[in-house]
Backbone as CSV, one residue per row, in Angstrom:
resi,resn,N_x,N_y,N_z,CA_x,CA_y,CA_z,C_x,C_y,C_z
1,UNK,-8.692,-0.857,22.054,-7.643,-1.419,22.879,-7.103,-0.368,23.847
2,UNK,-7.118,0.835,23.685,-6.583,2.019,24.278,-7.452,2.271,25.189
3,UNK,-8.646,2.069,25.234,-9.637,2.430,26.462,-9.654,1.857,27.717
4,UNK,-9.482,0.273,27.227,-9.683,-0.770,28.416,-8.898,-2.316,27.685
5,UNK,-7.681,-2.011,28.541,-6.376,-3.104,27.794,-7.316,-4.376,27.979
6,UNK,-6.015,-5.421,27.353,-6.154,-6.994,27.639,-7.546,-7.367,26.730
7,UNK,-8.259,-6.637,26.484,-9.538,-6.839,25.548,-9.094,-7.766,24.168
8,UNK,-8.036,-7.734,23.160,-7.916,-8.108,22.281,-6.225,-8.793,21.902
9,UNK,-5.704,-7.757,22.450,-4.361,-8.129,22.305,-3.656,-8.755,23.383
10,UNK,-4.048,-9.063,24.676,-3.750,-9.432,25.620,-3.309,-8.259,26.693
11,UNK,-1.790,-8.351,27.078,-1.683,-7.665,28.279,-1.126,-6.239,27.297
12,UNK,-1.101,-5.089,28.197,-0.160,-3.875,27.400,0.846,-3.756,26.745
13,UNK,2.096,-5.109,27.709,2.926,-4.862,26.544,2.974,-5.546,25.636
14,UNK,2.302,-6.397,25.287,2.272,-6.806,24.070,1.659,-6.056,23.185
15,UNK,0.645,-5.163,23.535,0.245,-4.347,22.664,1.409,-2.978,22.388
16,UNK,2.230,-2.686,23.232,3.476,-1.954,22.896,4.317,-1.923,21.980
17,UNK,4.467,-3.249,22.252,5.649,-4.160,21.512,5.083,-4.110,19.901
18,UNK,3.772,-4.611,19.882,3.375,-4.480,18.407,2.907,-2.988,17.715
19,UNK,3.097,-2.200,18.545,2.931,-0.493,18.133,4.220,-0.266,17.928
20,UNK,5.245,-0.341,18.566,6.601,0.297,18.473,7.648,-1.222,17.583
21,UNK,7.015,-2.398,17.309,7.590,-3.015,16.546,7.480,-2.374,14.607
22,UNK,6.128,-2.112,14.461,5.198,-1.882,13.309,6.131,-0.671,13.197
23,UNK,6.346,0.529,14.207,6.404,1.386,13.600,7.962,1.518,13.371
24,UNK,9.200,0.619,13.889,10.265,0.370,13.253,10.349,-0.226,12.176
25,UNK,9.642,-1.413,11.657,9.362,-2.314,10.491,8.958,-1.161,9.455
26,UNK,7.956,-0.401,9.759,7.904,0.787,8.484,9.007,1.567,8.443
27,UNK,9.814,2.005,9.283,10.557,2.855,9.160,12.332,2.386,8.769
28,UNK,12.485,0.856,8.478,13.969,0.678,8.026,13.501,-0.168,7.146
29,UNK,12.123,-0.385,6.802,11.879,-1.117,5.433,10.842,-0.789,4.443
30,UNK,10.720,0.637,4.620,9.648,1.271,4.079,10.287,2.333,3.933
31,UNK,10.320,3.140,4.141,11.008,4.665,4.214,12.173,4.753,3.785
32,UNK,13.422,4.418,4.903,14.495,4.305,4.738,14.897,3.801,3.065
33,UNK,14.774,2.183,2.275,14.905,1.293,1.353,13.904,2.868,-0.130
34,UNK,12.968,3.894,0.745,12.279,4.376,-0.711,13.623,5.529,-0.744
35,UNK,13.637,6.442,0.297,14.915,7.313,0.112,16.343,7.127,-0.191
36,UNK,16.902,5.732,0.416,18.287,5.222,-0.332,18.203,4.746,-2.174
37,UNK,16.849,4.485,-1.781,16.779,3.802,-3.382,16.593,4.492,-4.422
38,UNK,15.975,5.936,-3.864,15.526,6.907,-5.165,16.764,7.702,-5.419
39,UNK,17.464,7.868,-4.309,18.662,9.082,-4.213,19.891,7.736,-4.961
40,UNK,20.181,7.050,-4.518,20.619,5.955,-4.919,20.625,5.640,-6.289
41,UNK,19.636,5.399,-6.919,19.323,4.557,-8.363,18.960,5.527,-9.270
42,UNK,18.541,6.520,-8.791,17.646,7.725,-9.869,18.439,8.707,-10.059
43,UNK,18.556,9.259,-8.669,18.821,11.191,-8.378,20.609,10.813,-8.945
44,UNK,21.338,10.505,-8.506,22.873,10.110,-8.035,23.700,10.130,-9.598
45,UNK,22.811,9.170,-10.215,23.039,9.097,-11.661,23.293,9.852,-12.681
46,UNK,21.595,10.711,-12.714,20.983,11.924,-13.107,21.671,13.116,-12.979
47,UNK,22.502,13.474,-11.779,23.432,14.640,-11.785,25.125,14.474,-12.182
48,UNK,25.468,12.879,-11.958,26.841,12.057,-12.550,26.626,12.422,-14.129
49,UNK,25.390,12.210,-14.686,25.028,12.090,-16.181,25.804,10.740,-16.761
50,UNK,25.476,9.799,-15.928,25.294,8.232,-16.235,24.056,7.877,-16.618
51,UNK,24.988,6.691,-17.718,23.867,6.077,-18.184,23.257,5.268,-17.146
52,UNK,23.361,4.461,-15.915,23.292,3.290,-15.353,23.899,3.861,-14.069
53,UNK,23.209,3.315,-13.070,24.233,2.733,-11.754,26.084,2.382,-12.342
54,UNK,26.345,2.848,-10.994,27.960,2.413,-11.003,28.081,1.062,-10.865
55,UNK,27.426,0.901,-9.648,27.715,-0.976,-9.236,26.697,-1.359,-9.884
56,UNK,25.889,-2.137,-10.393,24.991,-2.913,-10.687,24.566,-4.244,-9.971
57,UNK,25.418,-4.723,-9.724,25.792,-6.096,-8.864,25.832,-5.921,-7.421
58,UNK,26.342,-5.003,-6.716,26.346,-4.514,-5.424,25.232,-3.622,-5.337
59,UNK,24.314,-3.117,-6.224,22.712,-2.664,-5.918,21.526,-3.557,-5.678
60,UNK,22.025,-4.818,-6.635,21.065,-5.746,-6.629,20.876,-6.907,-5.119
61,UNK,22.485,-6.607,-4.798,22.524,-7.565,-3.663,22.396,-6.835,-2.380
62,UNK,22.358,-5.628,-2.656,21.715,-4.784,-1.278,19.686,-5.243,-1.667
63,UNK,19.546,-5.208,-2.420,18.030,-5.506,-2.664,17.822,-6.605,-2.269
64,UNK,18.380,-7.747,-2.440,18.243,-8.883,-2.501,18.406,-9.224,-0.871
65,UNK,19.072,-8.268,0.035,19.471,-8.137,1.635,18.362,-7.851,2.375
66,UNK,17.716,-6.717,1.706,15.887,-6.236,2.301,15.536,-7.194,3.115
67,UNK,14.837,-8.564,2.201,13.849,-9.431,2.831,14.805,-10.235,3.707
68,UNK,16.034,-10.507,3.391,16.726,-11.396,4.699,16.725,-10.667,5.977
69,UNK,16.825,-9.516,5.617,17.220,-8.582,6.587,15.480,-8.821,7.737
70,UNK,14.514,-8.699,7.022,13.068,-8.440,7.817,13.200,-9.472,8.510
71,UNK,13.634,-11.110,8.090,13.008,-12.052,8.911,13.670,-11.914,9.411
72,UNK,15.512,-11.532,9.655,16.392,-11.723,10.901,15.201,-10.599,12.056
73,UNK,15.081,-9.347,11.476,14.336,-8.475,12.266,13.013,-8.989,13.324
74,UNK,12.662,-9.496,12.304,11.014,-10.746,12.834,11.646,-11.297,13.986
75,UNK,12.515,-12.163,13.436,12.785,-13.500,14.635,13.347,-13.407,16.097
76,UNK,13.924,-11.687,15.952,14.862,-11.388,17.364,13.578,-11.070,17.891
């Protein structure tokens, strides 16, 4: 696609759009969700010397926000 546009994906920017879409979609739902979640649920705890998360209920419903969150992301 990089050699000689419009071949597969149509015009350039659509091929833009799906390079710099992909690489936000990895990066606030891939990355971001592994580092809040490990420092978050694991590390945070581990140095508190808790047994458990503080909130339990407000962790689950940030999880439960992820996938709403992608399709609002999708649809704009």
């Amino acid at each position: 696609e990089l050699g000689s546009g419009g071949q597969w994906l149509g015009d350039e920017q659509l091929y833009n759009l799906m390079v710099t879409s992909h690489g936000v979609m990895m990066l606030f739902f891939l990355v971001m969700p592994m580092f809040m979640g490990g420092f978050g649920n694991w590390l945070i705890p581990v140095v508190l010397g808790l047994n458990d998360m503080l909130l339990p209920r407000l962790n689950n419903l940030s999880f439960l926000m992820v996938p709403l969150a992608l399709v609002m992301f999708c649809l704009s």
